[in-house]
N, C-alpha and C positions, 0 to 999 in steps of 0.2 A: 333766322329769327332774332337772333342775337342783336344785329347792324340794325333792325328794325327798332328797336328800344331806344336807340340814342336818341330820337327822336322824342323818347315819352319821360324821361329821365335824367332827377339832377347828376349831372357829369359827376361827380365826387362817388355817386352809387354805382357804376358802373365795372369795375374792378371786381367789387361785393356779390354783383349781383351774377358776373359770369365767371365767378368762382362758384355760386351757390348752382347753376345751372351743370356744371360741367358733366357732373355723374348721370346726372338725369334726363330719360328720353317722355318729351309733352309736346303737344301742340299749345302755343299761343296763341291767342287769338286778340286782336284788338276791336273793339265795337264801339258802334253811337251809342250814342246816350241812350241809356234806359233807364225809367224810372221808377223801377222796383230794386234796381242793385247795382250796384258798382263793379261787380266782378264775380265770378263764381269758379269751382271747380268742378271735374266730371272727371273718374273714376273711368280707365282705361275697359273696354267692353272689346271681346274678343281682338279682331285685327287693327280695332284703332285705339292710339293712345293716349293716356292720358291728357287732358286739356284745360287748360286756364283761359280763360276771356277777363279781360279788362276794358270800361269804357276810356276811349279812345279821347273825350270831351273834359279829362280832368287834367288838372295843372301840377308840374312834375311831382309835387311832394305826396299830393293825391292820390298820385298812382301809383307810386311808387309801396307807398302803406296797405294799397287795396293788391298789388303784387306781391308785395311780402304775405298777407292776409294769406292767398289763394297760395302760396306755395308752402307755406305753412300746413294747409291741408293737405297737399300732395306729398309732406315728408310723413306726416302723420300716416295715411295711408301706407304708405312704402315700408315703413317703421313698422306699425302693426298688421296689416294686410288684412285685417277686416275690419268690421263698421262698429264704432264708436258713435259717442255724442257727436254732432258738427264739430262744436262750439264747447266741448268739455274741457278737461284738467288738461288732456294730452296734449290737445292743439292749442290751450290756451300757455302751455309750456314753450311750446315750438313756438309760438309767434314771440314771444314777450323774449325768447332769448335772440330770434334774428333781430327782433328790432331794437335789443340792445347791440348786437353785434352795429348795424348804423349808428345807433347813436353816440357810441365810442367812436368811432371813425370820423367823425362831428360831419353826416352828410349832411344834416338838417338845417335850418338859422336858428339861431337860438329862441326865438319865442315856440317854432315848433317844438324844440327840445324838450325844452323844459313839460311842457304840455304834455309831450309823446312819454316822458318816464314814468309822469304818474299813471297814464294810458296803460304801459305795459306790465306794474303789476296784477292787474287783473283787465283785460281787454273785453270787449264788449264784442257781441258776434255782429254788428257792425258799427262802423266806424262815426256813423252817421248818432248814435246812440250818446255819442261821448258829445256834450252841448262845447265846451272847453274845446276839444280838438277841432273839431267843424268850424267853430268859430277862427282860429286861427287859420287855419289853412283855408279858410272862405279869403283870408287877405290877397294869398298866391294865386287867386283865380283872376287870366286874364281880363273878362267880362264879369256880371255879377250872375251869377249859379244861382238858380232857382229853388227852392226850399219851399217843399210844399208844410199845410200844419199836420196832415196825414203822417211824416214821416218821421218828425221828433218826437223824443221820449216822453210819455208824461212827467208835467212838474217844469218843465224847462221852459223858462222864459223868452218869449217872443214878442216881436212889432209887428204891426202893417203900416204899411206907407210911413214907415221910422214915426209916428207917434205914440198912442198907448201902448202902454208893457202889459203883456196878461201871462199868465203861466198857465200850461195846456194841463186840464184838467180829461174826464172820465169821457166817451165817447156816446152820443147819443145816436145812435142810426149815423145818419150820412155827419152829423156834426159834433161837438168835442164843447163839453160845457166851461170855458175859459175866467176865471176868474183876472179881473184890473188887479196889478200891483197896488195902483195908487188910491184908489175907492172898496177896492176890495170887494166891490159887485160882479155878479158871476153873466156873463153872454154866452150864448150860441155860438161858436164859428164854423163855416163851414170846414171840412176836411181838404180840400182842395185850394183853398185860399193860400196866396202865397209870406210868406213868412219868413223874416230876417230875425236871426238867433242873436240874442242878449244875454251877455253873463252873468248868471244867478247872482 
């Protein structure tokens, strides 16, 4: 499982990362691109054990965040052994201190860094949530990573075809009422439309 990762991961996390494994029995699992989520866990059920999935299509720092994410859950679980929030105080504990524990270890460049500390005083149950971090780590992606307007937070500022700025507004059935930065007039867009993230 282990030798499999070097392939999905900045070399500097690697040390980190099969130090945090070592006690622990999960399957990994690596996947295509889905786009409903980047990664999930699943809570070990009788003879099979616990499992982490990570899409396979993201660029190392990527996945590396959406790894620590999911195993973060699986210490949570381990830790208290029944069911909590996903996304409460406990797991929002556990991630914000592994992901200090990286960024003392400086695996990240420094514009992730800086992004990633504010990140981890309070994390967001997903990563996609945070317009700041997306934005940066959209730089590390080999090809340009497809952003639907379904997917970001309301209020967070977006283009299409990099010209108007609108900030995503209230959703109306299939579409999301978008107010223009610059006119300040409110549009339709559809939820599917593809969208490049702009910092507020």
């Amino acid at each position: 499982m282990f030798q499999e990762l070097h392939n999905y991961l900045p070399e500097p996390s690697l040390p980190i990362i099969e130090k945090w494994f070592a006690d622990y029995s999960f399957n990994l699992k690596i996947t295509k691109k889905r786009q409903t989520k980047l990664g999930d866990f699943r809570v070990k059920h009788r003879s099979v054990k616990h499992q982490i999935t990570v899409n396979g299509n993201l660029n190392p720092y990527s996945f590396l965040i959406t790894l620590t994410h999911e195993f973060a859950h699986l210490l949570v679980w381990e830790n208290y052994k029944k069911r909590l929030q996903p996304h409460g105080s406990e797991w929002k504990n556990q991630f914000s201190a592994l992901l200090m524990e990286l960024i003392i270890n400086q695996v990240f460049p420094e514009d992730i860094k800086n992004v990633l500390i504010e990140h981890a005083k309070n994390p967001a149950a997903s990563s996609v949530r945070d317009v700041a971090l997306t934005v940066v780590l959209n730089k590390y992606n080999p090809e340009k990573e497809i952003i639907y307007l379904s997917e970001i937070p309301l209020g967070a500022h977006f283009s299409i075809h990099n010209k108007r700025v609108f900030a995503k507004g209230e959703k109306r059935r299939t579409r999301y009422l978008c107010k223009e930065i610059a006119s300040n007039k409110q549009y339709l867009v559809h939820g599917s439309a593809e969208v490049v993230l702009v910092d507020n």
